[in-house]
N, C-alpha and C positions, 0 to 999 in steps of 0.2 A: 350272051349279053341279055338282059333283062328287058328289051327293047320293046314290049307289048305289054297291055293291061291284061293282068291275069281275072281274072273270073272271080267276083266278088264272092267272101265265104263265111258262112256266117258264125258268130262268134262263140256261140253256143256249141259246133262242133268242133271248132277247137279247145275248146276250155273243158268240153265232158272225155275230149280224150287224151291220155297220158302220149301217147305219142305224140301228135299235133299238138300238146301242148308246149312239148318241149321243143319239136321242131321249130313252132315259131316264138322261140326265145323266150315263153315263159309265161306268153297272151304278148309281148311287146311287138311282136309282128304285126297283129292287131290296127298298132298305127295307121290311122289313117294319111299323116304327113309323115315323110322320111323311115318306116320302120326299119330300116337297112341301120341307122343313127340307133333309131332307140333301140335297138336289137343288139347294138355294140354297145350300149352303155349298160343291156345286162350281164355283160362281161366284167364289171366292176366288182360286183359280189364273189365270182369267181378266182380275178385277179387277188381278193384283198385273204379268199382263203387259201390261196396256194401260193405267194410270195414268200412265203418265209419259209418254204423248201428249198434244198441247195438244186442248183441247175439241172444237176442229171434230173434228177427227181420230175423238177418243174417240167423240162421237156419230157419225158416221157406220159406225166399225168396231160400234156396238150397232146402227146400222140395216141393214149387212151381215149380224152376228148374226139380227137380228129377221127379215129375209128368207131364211134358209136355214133358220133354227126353222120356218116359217111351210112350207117345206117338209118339210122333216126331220119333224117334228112329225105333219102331214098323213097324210104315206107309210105314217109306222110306225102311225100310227091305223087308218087303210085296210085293211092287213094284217094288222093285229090283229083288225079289226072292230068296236075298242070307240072310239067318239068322245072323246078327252081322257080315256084310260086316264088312271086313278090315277099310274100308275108314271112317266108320258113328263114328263118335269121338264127338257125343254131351256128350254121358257117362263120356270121360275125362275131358272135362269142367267140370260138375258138381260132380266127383271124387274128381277133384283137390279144387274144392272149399270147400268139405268139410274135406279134408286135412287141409285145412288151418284153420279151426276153433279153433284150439289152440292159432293162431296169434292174433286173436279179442281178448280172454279171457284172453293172460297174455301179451298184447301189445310187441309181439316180434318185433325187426330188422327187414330190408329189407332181412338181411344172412338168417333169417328163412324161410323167402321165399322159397329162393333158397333151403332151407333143405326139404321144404314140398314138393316143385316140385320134386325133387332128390328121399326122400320117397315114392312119391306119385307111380312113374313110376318102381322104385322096384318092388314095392306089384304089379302094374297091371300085367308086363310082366313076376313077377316070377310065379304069382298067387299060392302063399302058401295055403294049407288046411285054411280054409272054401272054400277059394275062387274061386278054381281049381273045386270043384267039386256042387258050382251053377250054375259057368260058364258054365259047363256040363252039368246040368241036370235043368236049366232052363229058359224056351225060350220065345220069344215073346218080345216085350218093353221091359217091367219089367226083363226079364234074360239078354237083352243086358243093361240095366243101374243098377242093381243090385251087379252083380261082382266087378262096380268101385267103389258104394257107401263104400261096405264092404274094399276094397283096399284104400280107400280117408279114413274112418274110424282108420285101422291099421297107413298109414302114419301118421294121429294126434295124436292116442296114443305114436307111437315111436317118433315124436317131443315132446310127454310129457316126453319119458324114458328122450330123448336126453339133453333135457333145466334138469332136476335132474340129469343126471350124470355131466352136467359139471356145476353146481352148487354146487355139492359134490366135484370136485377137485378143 
C-alpha cells in the first residue's frame, strides 16, 4: 500500500529516460495531485487503439501489456530505489485496460467508459481485501502491477453487477 511519501524525483530524469518514461505513464506520473488518476486516463489512448480487436486478441495484448509493466515497472523501481514509487502509473494503464474488458464483450457506450474508469480507481485507492494485502506482501514488477490487475479485474465484474442491475429495472 502506497502509505508513505516517496522521495521527490526530478522530472528531467524521467523524461530523458525511455524506461521511467514509460514507467511513469508517459511523464503523467509527474502529477503533482492524484498521478494514480492521471496515469489511468493514459490508458485512454491505449484503450481507443485496441478496442476494436476481438477479445482473445484484446486480453492477450493486456497480458503482453501486463508482462513488460511487470518489467518496465521493476527496472524503473530498482533505479529509483523506491519500491512502487508514487509516480510509476504503467500498472494503471494496464489496470484500466483490463477494467474495460467487459466493454469489448457486450459493446457498451462511451458512459461505461466513464463507469470503468470511475470503478477502476475505487478498487485501486480503496484497495478492498484481496487487494490490500498483495499490495503488501508482494514486491518487485509483479507486486507493483499485480494489485491493479486484481483492482482492473473487480472494476469489470462490478460493470458486469452494474449493466444487470439496471437491466433488471
Amino acid at each position: 500500500m502506497r502509505d508513505y511519501t516517496p522521495p521527490p524525483v526530478e522530472a528531467k530524469i524521467i523524461l530523458k529516460s525511455p524506461l521511467h518514461f514509460i514507467a511513469f505513464g508517459f511523464g503523467t506520473g509527474l502529477s503533482p495531485q492524484g498521478p494514480g488518476t492521471v496515469g489511468t486516463l493514459a490508458g485512454l489512448p491505449f484503450w481507443f487503439l485496441l478496442n476494436h480487436l476481438q477479445w482473445p486478441l484484446y486480453l492477450l495484448a493486456c497480458a503482453g501489456l501486463f508482462a513488460f509493466g511487470c518489467w518496465v515497472c521493476g527496472e524503473s523501481a530498482r533505479r529509483l530505489g523506491v519500491h512502487d514509487h508514487g509516480g510509476i502509473v504503467f500498472d494503471e494503464i494496464v489496470g484500466f485496460l483490463v477494467a474495460c474488458t467487459p466493454l469489448l464483450l457486450l459493446d457498451l457506450g462511451c458512459w461505461w467508459l466513464l463507469a470503468a474508469f470511475a470503478l477502476f480507481r475505487v478498487f485501486d485507492i480503496l484497495k478492498p481485501w484481496p487487494i490490500r494485502v498483495v499490495d503488501a506482501k508482494v514486491h518487485g514488477g509483479f507486486g507493483i502491477m499485480v494489485d491493479d490487475l486484481i483492482a482492473g479485474i473487480f472494476a469489470g465484474a462490478g460493470l458486469l453487477a452494474l449493466r444487470q442491475v439496471l437491466a433488471f429495472l
